[in-house]
C-alpha positions, 0 to 999 in steps of 0.5 A: 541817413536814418528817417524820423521813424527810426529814430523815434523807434530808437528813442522809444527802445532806449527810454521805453522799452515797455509799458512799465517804463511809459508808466514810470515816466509819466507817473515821474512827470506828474509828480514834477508837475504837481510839485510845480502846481502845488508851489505855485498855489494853484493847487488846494486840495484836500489831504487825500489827494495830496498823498497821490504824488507820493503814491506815484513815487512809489510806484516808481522807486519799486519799478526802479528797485524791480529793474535793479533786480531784473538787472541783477539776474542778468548779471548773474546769469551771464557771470555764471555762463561766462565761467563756464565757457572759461572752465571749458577754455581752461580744459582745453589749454591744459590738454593742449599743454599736457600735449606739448609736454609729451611731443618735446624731446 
């Protein structure tokens, strides 16, 4: 049975594996919030301060744009190490077939 402590040490792995992630996050959950304050009527401000939301949700589509990226050369490092491991299998299946060949009668 796992302890609170574990799952929230989970949690935070999955959902926020950074700092970049908790920034994301709030900045997410704020410009939600304002959207609700700002529909309610409880928000009247002036036009500079309106733009902030818009500002946090920049900042969260280049951090998601930016693990896109990050996740991409993941994949393409593995892809390359993938092929290479199979290039090397392929070797020696065909050095093991090349030895068959000249054992049969």
């Amino acid at each position: 049975m796992e302890t609170w402590r574990q799952r929230f040490k989970r949690l935070r792995e999955t959902y926020f594996g950074n700092v970049w992630d908790i920034l994301t996050w709030l900045s997410l959950a704020g410009i939600f919030l304002w959207g609700i304050a700002k529909a309610a009527g409880w928000i009247n401000t002036p036009l500079i301060i309106e733009l902030a939301p818009v500002l946090l949700a920049a900042f969260s589509f280049g951090r998601f744009f930016q693990e896109q990226k990050e996740f991409k050369n993941e994949m393409h490092q593995f892809k390359n190490e993938t092929c290479k491991e199979l290039t090397g299998l392929s070797v020696r299946l065909f050095h093991m077939e090349s030895m068959k060949l000249k054992r049969a009668p």
